[in-house]
N, C-alpha and C positions, 0 to 999 in steps of 0.2 A: 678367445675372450668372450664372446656371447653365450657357447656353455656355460662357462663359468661366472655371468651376471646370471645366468636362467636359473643356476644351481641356487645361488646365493637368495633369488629373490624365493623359489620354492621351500629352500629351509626358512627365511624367515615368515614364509607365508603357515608353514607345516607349525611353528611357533607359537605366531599371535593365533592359530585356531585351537592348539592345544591349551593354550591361555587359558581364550575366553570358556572354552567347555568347561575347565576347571571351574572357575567362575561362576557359570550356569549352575553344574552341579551342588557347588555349594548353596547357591541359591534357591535349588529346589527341595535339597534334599530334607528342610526344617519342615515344609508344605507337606511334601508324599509320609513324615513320621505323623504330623497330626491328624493327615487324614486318615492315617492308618488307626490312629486311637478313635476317630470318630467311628470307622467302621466297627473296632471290633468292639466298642460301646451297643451301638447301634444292633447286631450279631446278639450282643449277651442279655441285652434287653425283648428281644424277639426270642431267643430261650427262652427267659421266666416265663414269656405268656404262652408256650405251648405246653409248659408244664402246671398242668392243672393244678388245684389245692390240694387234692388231695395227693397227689404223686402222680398220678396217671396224667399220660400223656394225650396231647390230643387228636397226635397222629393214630390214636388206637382207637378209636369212635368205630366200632362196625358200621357197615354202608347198609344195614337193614332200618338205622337210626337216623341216616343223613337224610334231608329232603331238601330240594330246592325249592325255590320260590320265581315264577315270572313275574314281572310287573305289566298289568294290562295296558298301563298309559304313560305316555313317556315322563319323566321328570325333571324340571326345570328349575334348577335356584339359581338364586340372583343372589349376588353377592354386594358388601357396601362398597358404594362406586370411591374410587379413587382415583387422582389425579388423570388418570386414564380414563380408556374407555369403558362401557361396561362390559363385566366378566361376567360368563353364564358356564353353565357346568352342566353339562348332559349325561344321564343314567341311562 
């Protein structure tokens, strides 16, 4: 007899968990499709700007062209304060 409560109670337990994941899933699954359009919005807009005006790309830039820049001093903006604290932003 205790088998067969243990049985009963693991199939209805195996049940209400395949339930709720249904459930879950449908719940997510409207989220992970728009986040998908955000990204490949986001992807196809990062395209345009590597592609320069006139066609050429900007991955093709020879490194005889490229120069860096250091900054001698460090740089600090302050941003407009909002209900919080203040937010600063280090370069």
């Amino acid at each position: 007899m205790k088998k067969n409560l243990m049985s009963v109670l693991i199939l209805a337990l195996v049940l209400v968990n395949t339930i709720l994941t249904a459930i879950l899933a449908i719940g997510i699954i409207p989220s992970v499709k728009k986040s998908n359009q955000l990204v490949e919005t986001v992807a196809s807009a990062i395209d345009l700007e590597l592609n320069g005006a006139n066609g050429e790309s900007a991955a093709s830039v020879p490194m005889a062209q490229i120069e860096t820049y250091d900054l001698e001093n460090e740089m600090t903006i302050n941003f407009k304060k909002v209900k919080m604290e203040k937010t600063i932003m280090w370069y």
